[in-house]
N, C-alpha and C positions, 0 to 999 in steps of 0.2 A: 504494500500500500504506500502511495506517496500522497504525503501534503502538503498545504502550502501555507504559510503562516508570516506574520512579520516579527525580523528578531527584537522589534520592542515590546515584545510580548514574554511574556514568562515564561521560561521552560517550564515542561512537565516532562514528566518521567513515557506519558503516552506519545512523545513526539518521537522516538525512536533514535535512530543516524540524523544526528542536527549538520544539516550542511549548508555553509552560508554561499550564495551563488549571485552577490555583486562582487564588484571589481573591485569597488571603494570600500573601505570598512566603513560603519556608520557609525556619524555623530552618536556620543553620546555612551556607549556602550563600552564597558572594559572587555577583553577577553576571558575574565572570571565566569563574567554577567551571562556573559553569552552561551558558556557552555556547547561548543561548538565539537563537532566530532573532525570537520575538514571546512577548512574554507578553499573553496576551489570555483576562484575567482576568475581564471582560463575560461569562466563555460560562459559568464557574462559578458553583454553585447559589448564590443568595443567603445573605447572612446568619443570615438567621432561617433558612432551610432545613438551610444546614449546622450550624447551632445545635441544630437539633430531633434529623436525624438522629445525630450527634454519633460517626460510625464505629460504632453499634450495627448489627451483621446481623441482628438481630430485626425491625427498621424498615426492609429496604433495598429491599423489595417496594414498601413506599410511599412511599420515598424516590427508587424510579426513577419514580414515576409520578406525582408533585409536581416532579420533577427535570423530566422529559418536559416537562411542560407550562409551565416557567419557558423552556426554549430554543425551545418552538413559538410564546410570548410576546415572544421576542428573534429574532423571525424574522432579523434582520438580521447576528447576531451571527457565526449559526448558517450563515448564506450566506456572508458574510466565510469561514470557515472553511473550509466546503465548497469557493470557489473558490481556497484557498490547497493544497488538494488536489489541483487539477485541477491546477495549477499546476506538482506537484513528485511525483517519483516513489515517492518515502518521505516521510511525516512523521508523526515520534513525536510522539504526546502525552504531556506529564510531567505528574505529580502528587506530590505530596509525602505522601500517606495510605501510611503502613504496612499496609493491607491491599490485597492487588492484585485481590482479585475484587470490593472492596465500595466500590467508588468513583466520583466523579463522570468519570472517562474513558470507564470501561466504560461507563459509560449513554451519552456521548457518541461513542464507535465504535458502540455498535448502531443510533445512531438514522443514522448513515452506509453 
C-alpha cells in the first residue's frame, strides 16, 4: 500500500517506509521530527520544472506530463522506488506542498 501524506504532519507508527520525495528539504522540520526512513530527493521534479510549475493548478495538467517524463528519464530512480515497495507493506510518501491534490506524489502514486 502507498500513501501520501504531508511531512508536517505527524508521524504515526501506521505510515510504514517514511520516504521524503522533494528535492528541497522543508522549512521548518528537523531530521528528528521527521523521522524519515530515505529521502530520495533524485525522484523529484527538477529545478527548472518545479520552478515553472510553481504550485499553480492552472499548469498541473502539464506539469504531470513534463513531471511523467522526467521519472521515465530517471528510469533508475523510479525502480529504486518501486522495489523499496515490494519490499515493505506500507510506504508513505511525504511532500512538503500545501496543496494535497497538486503535487509531485500524486503524479508519483499514479504512475505506480
Amino acid at each position: 500500500m502507498v500513501k501520501l501524506k504531508r511531512i508536517y504532519e505527524k508521524p504515526k507508527s501506521s505510515d510504514g517506509y517514511r520516504v521524503l520525495v522533494d528535492r528541497l528539504w522543508p522549512r521548518g522540520i528537523s531530521k528528528v521530527e521527521a523521522k524519515l526512513d530515505l529521502w530520495l530527493k533524485d525522484i523529484a521534479p527538477s529545478n527548472e520544472l518545479r520552478q515553472w510549475f510553481d504550485h499553480d493548478p492552472a499548469k498541473w495538467s502539464e506539469f504531470q506530463k513534463k513531471y511523467k517524463s522526467e521519472i521515465i528519464d530517471n528510469e533508475s530512480i523510479f525502480r529504486e522506488l518501486k522495489s523499496i515497495i515490494q519490499k515493505h507493506e506500507v510506504v508513505t510518501l511525504l511532500y512538503g506542498a500545501k496543496d494535497e491534490k497538486h503535487n509531485q506524489a500524486v503524479v508519483i502514486k499514479s504512475l505506480l
